[in-house]
DRENKEMI-272078 format. One record per residue (C-alpha): x, y, z negated. Coordinates in steps of 0.5 Angstrom, whole numbers, plus 500, padded with zeros to 3 digits. Each point is the difference from the previous one (the first is absolute). Layout:
N
XYZ;...
END
This chain:
178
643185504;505499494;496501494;505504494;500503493;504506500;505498495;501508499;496507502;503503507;499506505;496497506;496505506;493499501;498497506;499504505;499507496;507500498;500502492;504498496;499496493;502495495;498493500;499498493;505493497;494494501;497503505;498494505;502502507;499496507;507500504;496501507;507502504;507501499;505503505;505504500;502500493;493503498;493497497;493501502;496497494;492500500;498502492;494498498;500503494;502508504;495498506;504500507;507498502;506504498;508499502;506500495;507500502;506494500;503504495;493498495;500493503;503497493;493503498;497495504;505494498;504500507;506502501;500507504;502498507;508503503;497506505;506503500;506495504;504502506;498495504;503503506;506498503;506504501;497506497;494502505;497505496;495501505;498493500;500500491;494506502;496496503;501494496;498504494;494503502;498492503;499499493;496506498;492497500;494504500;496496494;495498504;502497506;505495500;506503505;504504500;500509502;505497505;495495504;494503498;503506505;500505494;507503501;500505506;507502499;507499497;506505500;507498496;504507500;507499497;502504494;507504500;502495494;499494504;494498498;493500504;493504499;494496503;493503502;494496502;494502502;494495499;493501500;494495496;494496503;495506497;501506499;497500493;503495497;503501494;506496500;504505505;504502496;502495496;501496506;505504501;503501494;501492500;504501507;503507498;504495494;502496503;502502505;506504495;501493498;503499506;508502499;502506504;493503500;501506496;493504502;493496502;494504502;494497502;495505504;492497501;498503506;493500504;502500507;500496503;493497497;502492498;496495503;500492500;504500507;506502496;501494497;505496502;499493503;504497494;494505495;495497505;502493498;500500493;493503500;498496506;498505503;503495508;
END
């Protein structure tokens, strides 16, 4: 864990209810994971953990990380989806939405103007967890980062019900769960 001052108030999600607030400038934070382009802090002075976003990184001193490069060779549009959402983090555990086996489906629809509309359903480890919908925000933007994606949705859905067998063998690894 880093330990930071706020060098400026922030917007930050409260851990795992989801609300928003505003963390104030010199605030003393604890940077317990950043992936993805997002912060989960531990904050003493609000009691319990809370996620910002990269763009608010500056806040923290850091320089926000690049969530949005096409990296896919030869325009690969499909391939730059799934790279995207391999940087979507649920603040509390450290992989991914991808290898934790939280995305159930991806479809691409081309649009008559050339350009792509994404659909994704997802689940979340909890059906309580309040950090749903801004897991699936986070995947939502940037996924329209992505050039050529003009329309994303992200849909939770419930069936089938997640378990821990869904994780791929590179998430087991990570947790140590081999």
């Amino acid at each position: 864990m880093e330990r930071v001052e706020l060098i400026r108030e922030c917007e930050a999600v409260q851990i795992p209810a989801g609300h928003k607030i505003t963390l104030e400038k010199g605030v003393e934070v604890f940077i317990t994971q950043a992936l993805g382009g997002t912060f989960t802090l531990q904050v003493p002075a609000y009691g319990g953990l809370y996620r910002i976003a990269g763009r608010d990184a500056d806040a923290l001193g850091k320089t926000p990380e690049d969530a949005g490069g096409a990296t896919a060779s030869g325009g690969d549009v499909e391939a730059m989806v799934w790279e995207r959402l391999k940087t979507c983090y649920d603040p509390e555990i450290p992989v991914n939405i991808v290898d934790l086996g939280l995305v159930y489906g991806m479809e691409l629809s081309p649009q008559s103007d050339g350009t792509s509309r994404v659909d994704v359903k997802m689940t979340l480890t909890a059906q309580g967890c309040g950090m749903g919908a801004s897991i699936a925000l986070d995947a939502r933007e940037k996924l329209l980062s992505i050039p050529g994606i003009a329309e994303a949705n992200v849909d939770l859905v419930w069936e089938p019900p997640w378990n821990p067998q869904m994780i791929s063998p590179e998430g087991r690894e990570r947790l140590g769960l081999d």
